[in-house]
N, C-alpha and C positions, 0 to 999 in steps of 0.2 A: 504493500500500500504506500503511496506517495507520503511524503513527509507536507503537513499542510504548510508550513513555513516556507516549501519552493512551489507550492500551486501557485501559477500568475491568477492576479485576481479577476473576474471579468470585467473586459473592456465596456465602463460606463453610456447603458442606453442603448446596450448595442442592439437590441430590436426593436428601438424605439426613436432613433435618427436613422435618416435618409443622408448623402451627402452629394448635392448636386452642382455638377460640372457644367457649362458651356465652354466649347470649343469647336475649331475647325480643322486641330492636327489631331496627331497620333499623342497619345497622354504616356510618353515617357517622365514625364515629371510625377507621375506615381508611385514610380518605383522609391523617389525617397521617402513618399510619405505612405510608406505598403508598411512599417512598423506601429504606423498609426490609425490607419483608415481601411485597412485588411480586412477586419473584423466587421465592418460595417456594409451596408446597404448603397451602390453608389446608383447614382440617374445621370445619365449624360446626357446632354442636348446637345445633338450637334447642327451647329449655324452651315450654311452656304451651300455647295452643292452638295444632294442627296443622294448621289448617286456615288459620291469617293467614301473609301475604307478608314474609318478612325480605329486605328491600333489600340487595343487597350492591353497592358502586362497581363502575364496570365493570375492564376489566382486574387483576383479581383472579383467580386458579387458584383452586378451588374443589368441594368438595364439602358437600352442607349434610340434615342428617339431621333429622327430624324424632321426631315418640314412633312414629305411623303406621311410618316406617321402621326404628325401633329395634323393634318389636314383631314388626313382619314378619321381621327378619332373626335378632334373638334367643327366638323364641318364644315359650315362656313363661320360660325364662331374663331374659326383659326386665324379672321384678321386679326384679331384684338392681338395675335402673338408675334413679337417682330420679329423681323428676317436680316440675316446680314449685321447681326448687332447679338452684343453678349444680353442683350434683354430677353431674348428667347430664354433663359435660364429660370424664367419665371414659367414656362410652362411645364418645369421639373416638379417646380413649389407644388401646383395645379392638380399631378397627377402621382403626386406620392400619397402615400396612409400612414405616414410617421407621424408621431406627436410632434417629431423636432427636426429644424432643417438647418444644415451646413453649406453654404455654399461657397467656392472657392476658384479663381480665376486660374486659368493652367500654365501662369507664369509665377505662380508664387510658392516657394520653398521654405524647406522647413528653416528655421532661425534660431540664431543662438542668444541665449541670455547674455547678460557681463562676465558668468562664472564659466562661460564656455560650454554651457547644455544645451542639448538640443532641446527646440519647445513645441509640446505639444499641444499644440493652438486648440485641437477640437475640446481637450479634455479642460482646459481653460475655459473656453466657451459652456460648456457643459456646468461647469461651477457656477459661470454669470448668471446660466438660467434657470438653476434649480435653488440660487438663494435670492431672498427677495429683493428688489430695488426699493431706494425711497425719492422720488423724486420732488416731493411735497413740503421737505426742509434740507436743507444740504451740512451734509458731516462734513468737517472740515479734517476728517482721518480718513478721508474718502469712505471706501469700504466696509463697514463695520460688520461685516457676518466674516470676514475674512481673518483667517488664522492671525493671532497678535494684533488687531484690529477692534476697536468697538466705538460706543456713539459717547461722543466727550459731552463734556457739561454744558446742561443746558438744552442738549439737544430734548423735546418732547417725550416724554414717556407716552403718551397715547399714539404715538408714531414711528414706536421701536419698532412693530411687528413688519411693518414694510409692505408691499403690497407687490403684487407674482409680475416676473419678468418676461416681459416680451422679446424683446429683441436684445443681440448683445453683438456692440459693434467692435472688431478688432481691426486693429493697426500694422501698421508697415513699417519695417528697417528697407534701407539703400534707397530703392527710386520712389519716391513721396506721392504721395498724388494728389499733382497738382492742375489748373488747368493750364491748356494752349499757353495764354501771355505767361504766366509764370515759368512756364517751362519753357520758351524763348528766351527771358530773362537770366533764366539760372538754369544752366544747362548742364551743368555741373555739380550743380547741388543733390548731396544725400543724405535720409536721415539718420541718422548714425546714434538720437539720444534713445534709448531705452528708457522708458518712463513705469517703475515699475506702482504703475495703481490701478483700479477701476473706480469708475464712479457712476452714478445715476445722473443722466442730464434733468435739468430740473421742468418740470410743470411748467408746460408757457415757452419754453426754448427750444425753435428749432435748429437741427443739425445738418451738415453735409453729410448723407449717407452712402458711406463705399461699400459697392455689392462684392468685394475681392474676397473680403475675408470676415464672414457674415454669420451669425445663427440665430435661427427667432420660434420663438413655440409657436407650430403649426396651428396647434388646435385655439388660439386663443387669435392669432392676429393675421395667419396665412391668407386669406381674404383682401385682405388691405397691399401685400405684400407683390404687386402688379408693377412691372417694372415699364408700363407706358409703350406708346410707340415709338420708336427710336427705330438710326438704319434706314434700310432700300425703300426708297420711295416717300420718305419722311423729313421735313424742314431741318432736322434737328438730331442728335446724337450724344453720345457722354453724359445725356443728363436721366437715364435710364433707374440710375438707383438713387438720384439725386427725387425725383418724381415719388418712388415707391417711399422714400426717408420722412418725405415733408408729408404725405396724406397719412405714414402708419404714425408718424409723430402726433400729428393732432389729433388721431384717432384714438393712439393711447393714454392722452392728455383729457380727452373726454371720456372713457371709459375707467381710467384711473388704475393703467396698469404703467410697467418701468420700461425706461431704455437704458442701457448701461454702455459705458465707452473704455476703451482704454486695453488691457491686454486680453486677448492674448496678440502678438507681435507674430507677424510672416517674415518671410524673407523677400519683397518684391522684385524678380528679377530684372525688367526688360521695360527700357522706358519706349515707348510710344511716341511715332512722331508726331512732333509739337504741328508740323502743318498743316498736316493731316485734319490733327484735333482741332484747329481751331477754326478749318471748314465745316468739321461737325458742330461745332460750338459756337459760332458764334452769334446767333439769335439765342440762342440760350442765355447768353452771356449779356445778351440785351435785355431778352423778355425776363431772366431771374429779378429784375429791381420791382417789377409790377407782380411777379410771383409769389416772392417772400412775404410783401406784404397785405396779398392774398392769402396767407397761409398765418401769417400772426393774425390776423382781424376773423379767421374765421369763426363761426360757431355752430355748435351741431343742437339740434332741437333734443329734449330730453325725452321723447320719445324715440330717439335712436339705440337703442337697446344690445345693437349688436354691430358685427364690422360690418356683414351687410350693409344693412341699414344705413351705417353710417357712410359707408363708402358710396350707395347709391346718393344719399343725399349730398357728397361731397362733388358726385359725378353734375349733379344738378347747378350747385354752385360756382364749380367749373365753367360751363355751360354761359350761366348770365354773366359774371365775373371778369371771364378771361375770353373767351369768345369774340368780345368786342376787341382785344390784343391783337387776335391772328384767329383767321379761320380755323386752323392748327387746333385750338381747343377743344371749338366743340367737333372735330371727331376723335378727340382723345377726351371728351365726354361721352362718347357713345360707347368708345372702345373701355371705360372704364367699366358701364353697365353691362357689356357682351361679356366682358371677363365675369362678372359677378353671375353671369346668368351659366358661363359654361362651368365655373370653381360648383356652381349648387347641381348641375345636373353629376358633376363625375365623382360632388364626397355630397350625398342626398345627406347622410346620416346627422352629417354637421353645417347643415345648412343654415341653423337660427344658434349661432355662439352666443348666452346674451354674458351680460355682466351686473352682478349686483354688488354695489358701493362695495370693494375691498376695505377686509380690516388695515386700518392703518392710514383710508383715506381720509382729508377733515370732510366733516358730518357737513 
């Protein structure tokens, strides 16, 4: 009989995350991270032509969709999913049954801390989302559920409990990410501090959110988590998880669940050209000033009860709001509602997520 002291323990979640890829090559960048992501469930979306072979290493679990397979199984719901753009990775989110989704760009390697370890981003993630966030007052120890960590004086006792984590954003060492003009500017620049904290972005504050290196509890916010139209045939690009960040932010803002930022840290390898980007980006880079502040002033009716809900009437707001910006909107208002209507026909089960006041929210 084994000695229980050398059983490895089991890999945390592991029937209970999905880990979802977009890509157009063969995923040799798996094999560094087959120590980590081996044990798990992965979804590949593959972007561009349907008809070329994505390699995948062998002993990998696996499913791998193509546009041919998104078209056949969303029919013409399949506009809503973009082509030619890593946004298509939201039709991974779409058609997984995990409670919990990872998703990760296949330029990004594993990372080393300052003590020279390798890190295992998923299992960090995994910690964001199984303890709670507070976003309702801010710990100035960041973290407080976090080993040698707790809520310093002052902070609210009616607001220790914290309330369940949605989404938990992680970061990048070397190529930063940044947009087009920044990245003309500093073409040179990497990030090289390691920051070692997490925190809860607070109630009311929205974020830039990068789809690189990402996890968010399916069952609670996956609805919301629609990475827009971006790519072939569309004004606009790069602003794919920038889009999906700003509607699940206000929606967990009004639902009164967390977003947490901070580690765990990639390695991001491959910068992107900047001219490129900023053909994709540059009405983005316009339209974000009318955006943002479409998104701080929003409010949601308190009969919105669920991401549904919430997301169609965000789709609405869109619509009168931004509409008058650029035509652009209202069919990424429409394509908001197609997505809500194809996420309820392929998970019926979890079709009314609602939410009631979490402990820990003010009354």
């Amino acid at each position: 009989m084994a000695d229980p002291a050398t059983i490895s323990p089991a890999p945390p979640l592991k029937d209970e995350l999905d880990i979802v890829i977009p890509t157009i090559r063969n995923l040799d960048f798996l094999e560094m991270w087959r120590p980590f992501f081996q044990p798990y469930h992965l979804i590949i979306v593959q972007d561009g032509d349907p008809s070329k072979t994505i390699k995948v290493p062998e002993g990998f679990d696996y499913e791998l969709y193509n546009r041919n397979d998104i078209n056949r199984i969303l029919g013409p719901k399949a506009s809503c999913i973009s082509f030619k753009d890593s946004a298509c990775r939201c039709f991974g989110f779409m058609v997984s049954k995990k409670k919990y989704i990872y998703t990760i760009d296949d330029d990004c390697f594993v990372a080393k801390d300052p003590s020279g370890n390798e890190i295992n981003a998923l299992e960090q993630h995994i910690k964001n989302l199984l303890t709670p966030s507070t976003p309702f007052f801010f710990n100035t120890l960041y973290d407080p559920y976090r080993a040698g960590a707790d809520f310093v004086r002052g902070y609210p006792f009616s607001l220790r409990e914290g309330v369940p984590t949605a989404v938990s954003h992680g970061l990048w060492l070397n190529i930063p990410d940044y947009d087009a003009p920044t990245q003309l500017v500093k073409p040179l620049e990497r990030n090289t501090r390691y920051v070692d904290a997490v925190m809860s972005i607070p109630k009311g504050t929205l974020f830039p959110m990068c789809g690189m290196n990402l996890a968010f509890n399916r069952e609670l916010i996956g609805p919301a988590m629609y990475f827009g139209l971006m790519g072939d045939g569309q004004p606009i690009g790069r602003y794919d998880d920038m889009w999906a960040g700003w509607c699940t932010k206000v929606i967990c803002d009004h639902l009164g669940w967390g977003v947490k930022t901070g580690l765990p840290y990639i390695w991001h390898s491959k910068a992107s050209n900047p001219f490129v980007n900023l053909k994709k980006e540059y009405k983005g880079i316009y339209w974000q000033e009318e955006l943002i502040p479409f998104f701080q002033s929003v409010t949601l009716p308190k009969d919105c009860t669920s991401v549904q809900k919430c997301y169609i009437e965000l789709a609405t707001q869109v619509k009168a709001k931004l509409g008058k910006v650029d035509e652009y909107f209202n069919k990424l208002a429409d394509a908001m509602v197609t997505w809500i209507e194809a996420w309820d026909e392929l998970n019926p089960s979890g079709a009314l997520k609602s939410a009631a006041l979490p402990n820990g929210a003010p009354k």
